[in-house]
C-alpha positions as CSV (number, residue, x, y, z in Angstrom):
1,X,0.0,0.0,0.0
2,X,3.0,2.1,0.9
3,X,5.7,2.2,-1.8
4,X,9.5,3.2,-0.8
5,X,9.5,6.3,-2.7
6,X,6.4,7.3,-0.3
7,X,8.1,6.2,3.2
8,X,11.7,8.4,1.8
9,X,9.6,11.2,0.9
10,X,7.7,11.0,4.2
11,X,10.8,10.8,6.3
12,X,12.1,13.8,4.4
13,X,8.8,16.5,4.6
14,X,9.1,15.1,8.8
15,X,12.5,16.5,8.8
16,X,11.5,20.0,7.1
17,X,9.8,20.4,10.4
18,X,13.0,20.3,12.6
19,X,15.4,22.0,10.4
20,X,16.4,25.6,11.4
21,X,15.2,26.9,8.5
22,X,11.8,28.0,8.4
23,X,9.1,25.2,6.1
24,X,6.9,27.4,3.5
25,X,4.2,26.1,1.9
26,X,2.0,27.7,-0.8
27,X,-1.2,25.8,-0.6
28,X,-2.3,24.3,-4.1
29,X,-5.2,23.4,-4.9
30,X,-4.8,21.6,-9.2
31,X,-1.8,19.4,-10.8
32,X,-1.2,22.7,-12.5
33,X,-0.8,25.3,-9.8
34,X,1.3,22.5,-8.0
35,X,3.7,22.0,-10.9
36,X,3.8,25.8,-10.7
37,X,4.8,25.9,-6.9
38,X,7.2,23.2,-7.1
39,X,8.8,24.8,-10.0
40,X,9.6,27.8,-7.9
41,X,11.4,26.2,-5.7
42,X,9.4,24.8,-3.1
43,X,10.2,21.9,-1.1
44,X,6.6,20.6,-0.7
45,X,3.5,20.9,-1.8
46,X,0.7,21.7,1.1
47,X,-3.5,21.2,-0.2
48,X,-6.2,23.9,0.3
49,X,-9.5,22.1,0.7
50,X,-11.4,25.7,0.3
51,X,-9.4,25.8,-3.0
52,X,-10.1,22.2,-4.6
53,X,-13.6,22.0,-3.6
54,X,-13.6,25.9,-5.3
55,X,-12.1,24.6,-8.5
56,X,-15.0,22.4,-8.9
57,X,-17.6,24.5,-8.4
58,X,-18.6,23.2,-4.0
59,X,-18.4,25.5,-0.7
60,X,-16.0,24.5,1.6
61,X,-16.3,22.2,5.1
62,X,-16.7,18.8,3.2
63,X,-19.3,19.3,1.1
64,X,-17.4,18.0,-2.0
65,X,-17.5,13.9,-2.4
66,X,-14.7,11.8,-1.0
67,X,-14.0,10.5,-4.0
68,X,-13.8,14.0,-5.8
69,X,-11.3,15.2,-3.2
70,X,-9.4,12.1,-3.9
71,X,-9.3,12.0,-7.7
72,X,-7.6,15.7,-7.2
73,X,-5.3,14.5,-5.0
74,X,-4.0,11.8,-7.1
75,X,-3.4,14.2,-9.9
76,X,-1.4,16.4,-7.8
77,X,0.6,13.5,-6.0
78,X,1.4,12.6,-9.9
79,X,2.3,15.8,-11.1
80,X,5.1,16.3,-8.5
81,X,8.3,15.2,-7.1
82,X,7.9,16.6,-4.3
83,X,6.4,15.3,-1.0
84,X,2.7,16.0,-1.0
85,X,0.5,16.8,2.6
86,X,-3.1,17.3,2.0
87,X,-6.0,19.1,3.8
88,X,-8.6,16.7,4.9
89,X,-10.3,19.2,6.9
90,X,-12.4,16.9,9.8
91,X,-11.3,13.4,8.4
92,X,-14.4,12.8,6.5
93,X,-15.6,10.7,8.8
94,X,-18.3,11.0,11.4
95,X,-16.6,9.0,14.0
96,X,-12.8,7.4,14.4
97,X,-13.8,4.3,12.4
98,X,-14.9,6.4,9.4
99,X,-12.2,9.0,9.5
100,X,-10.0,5.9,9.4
101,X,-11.2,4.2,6.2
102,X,-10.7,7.9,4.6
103,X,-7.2,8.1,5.8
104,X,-6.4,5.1,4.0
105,X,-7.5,5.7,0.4
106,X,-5.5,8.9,0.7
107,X,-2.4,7.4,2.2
108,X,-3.6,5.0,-0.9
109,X,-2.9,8.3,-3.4
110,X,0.6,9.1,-2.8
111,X,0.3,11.4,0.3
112,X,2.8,12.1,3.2
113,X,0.7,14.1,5.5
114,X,-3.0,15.7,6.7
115,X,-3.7,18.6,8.2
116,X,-7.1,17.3,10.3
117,X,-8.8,19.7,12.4
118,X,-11.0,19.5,16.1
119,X,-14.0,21.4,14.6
120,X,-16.6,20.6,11.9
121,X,-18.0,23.4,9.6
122,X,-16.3,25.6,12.4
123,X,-19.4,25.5,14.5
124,X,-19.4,26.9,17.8
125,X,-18.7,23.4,19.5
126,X,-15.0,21.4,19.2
127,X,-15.0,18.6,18.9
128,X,-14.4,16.3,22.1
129,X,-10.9,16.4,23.1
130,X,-10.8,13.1,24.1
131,X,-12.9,11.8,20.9
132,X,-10.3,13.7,18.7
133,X,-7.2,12.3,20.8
134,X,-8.2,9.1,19.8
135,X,-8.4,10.4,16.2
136,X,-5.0,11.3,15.9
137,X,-3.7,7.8,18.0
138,X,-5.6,5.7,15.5
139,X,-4.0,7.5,12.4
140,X,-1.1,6.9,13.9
141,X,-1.2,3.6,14.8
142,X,-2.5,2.8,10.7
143,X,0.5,5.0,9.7
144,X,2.9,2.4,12.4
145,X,0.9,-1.0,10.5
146,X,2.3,0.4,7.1
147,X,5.5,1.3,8.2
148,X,5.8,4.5,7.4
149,X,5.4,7.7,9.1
150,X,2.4,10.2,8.0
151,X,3.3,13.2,9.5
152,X,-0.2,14.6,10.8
153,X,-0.9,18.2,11.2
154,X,-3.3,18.6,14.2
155,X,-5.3,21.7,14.2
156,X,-7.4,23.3,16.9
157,X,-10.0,26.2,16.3
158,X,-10.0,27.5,19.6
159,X,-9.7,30.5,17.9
160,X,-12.2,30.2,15.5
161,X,-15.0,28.7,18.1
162,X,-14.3,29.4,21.5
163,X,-15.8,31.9,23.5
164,X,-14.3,33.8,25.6
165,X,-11.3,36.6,25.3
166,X,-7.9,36.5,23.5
167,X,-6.0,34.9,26.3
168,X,-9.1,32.2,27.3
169,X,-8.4,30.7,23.6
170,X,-4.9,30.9,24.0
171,X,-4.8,28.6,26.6
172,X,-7.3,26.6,25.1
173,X,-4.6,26.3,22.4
174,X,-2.1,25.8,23.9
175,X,-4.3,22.9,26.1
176,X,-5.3,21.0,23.3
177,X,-2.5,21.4,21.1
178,X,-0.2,19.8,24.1
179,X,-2.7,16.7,24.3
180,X,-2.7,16.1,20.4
181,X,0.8,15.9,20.6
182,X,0.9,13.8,23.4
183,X,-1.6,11.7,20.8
184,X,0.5,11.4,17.9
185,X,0.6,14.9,16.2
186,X,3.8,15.8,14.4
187,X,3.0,19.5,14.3
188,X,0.4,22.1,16.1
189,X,-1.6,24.2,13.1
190,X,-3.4,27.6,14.9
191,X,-5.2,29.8,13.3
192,X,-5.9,32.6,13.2
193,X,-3.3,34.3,14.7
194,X,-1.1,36.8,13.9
195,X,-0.2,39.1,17.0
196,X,3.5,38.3,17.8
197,X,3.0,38.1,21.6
198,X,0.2,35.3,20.6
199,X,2.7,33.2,18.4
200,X,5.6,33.7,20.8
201,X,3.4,32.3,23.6
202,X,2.4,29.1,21.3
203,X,5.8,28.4,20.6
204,X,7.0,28.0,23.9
205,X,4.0,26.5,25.8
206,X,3.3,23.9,23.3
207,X,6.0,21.1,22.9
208,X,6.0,20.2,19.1
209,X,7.0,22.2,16.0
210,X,4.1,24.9,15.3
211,X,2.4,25.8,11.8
212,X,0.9,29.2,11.5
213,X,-1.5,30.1,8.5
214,X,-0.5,33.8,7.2
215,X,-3.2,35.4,5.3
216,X,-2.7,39.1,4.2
217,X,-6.4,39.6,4.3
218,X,-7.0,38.7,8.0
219,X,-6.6,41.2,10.7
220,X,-4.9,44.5,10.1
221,X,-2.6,45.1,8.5
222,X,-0.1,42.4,7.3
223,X,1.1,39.2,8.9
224,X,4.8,38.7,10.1
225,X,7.3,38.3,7.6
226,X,8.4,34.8,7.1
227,X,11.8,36.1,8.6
228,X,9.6,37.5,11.4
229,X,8.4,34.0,12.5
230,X,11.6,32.1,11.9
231,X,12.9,34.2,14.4
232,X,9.5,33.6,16.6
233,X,10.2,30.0,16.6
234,X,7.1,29.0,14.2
235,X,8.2,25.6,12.1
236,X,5.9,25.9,9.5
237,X,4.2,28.6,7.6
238,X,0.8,28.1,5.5
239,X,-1.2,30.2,3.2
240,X,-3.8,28.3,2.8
241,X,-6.8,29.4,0.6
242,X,-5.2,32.8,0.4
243,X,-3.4,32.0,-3.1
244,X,-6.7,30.5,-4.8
245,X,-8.5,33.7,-3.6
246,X,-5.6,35.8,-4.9
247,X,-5.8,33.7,-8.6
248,X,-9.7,34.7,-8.5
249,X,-9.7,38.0,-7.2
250,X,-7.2,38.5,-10.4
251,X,-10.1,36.5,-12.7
252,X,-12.6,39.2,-10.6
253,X,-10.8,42.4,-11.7
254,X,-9.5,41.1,-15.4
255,X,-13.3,40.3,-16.4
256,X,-14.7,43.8,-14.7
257,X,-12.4,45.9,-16.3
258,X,-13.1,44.1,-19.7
259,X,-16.7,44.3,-19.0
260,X,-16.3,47.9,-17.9
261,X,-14.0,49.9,-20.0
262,X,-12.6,47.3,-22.4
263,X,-9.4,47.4,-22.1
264,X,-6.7,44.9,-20.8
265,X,-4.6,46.8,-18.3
266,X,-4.9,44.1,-15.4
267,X,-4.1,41.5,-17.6
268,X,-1.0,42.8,-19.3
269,X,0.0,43.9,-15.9
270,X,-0.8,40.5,-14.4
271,X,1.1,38.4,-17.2
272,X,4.4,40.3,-17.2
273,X,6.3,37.2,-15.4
274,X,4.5,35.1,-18.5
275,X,5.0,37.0,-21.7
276,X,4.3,34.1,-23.8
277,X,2.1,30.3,-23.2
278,X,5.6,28.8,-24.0
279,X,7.4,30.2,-20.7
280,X,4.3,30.0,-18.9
281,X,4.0,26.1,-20.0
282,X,8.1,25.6,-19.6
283,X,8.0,27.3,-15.9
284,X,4.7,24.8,-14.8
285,X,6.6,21.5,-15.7
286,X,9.6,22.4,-14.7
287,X,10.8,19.3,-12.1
């Protein structure tokens, strides 16, 4: 089920996570913006869920089929060399036992890692700690029978859900993302945060290597520099959705400006780094 090249590759994106340089990862979301990504020079290749289920026309939070996630992932894990984690927001599973059998068809494609989170839809309510401890042991423990070693993302939404003040769902953070290690987690994913104080404290109070989503339109004004947070401490860096919503805010003002006036100013403007299909084509399989 797990070939070589898979357990080397896995091996390698665990180590990005230690090394003292900083992990970045532009979250794809098609074989063709991942070509794109690894062509520039990135050492992995990260999944948006908001941005695959987007490309085929669903919302986000799991509404897009299993299977449909999976056939996209496959295509991506084939258009790369490089090691491949994927976003499968809640597990798609109601329970451990279903999260499980959806864990395996995409260890099945090719992958290396999940992000999985403790919330569904991001309603109000976490999931149980307890319930989602177990989650993360089980993956592990499949990840152990294949001999090989998934590396699994763990994030919390205590952020996102929790009520209470700033510093109530810090230590609710910091709480949960201490137990999921304790359960198997490679890594600690928070969002959103972007304060420096905030990501300092996560850093030290949790005792595994920390992702942090930056997303320029969150908060105010821009998030910390990527050499900002390598000083913080912060392991990994994510955009997330932010790059999809960047491609189709471009789409958004190319077609109103064409609709509007007529003109192509946008689009020139947009294509200078691809003045012709040919570079455009040569930069996108690029390995």
């Amino acid at each position: 089920m797990v070939t070589e090249i898979q357990r080397k590759k896995a091996e390698e994106f665990l180590k990005y996570h230690t090394d003292k340089e900083i992990l970045v990862l532009l979250n794809s979301w098609d074989a063709g913006s991942s070509k794109l990504i690894e062509a520039c020079g990135f050492k992995a290749i990260a999944t948006t869920s908001m941005g695959i289920a987007a490309s085929l026309g669903y919302p986000d939070c799991q509404i897009i089929q299993l299977h449909e996630m999976l056939d996209a992932i496959k295509k991506i894990v084939n258009a790369v060399q490089v090691p491949v984690t994927v976003d499968i927001e809640a597990g798609y599973g109601k329970n451990t036992e279903e999260v499980i059998k959806s864990v395996k068809k995409f260890i099945a494609a090719g992958i290396v890692g999940i992000n999985i989170e403790d919330s569904l839809d991001l309603s109000p309510v976490l999931i149980d700690e307890t319930e989602f401890c177990e989650r993360i042991s089980a993956i592990r423990e499949l990840s152990d029978s294949l001999g090989f070693h998934l590396v699994i993302n763990a994030r919390t939404d205590s952020f996102y859900t929790s009520a209470g003040s700033a510093q109530e769902k810090l230590r609710e953070s910091i709480r949960r993302g201490n137990k999921y290690r304790e359960a198997g987690a490679d890594c600690i994913f928070v969002q959103p945060v972007w304060e420096k104080e905030t990501i300092a404290a996560l850093v030290r109070e949790i005792d595994a290597p920390i992702n942090i989503l930056s997303n320029p339109a969150i908060g105010d004004g821009l998030p910390p520099s990527v050499r900002e947070l390598q000083k913080l401490g912060v392991a990994r860096l994510s955009l997330g959705s932010s790059l999809m919503k960047a491609a189709l805010a471009m789409v958004k003002k190319v077609a109103d400006e064409l609709m509007e006036k007529g003109t192509y100013g946008i689009l020139a403007e947009t294509m200078t780094p691809f003045p012709d299909a040919a570079l455009a084509y040569k930069m996108a399989t690029r390995v």
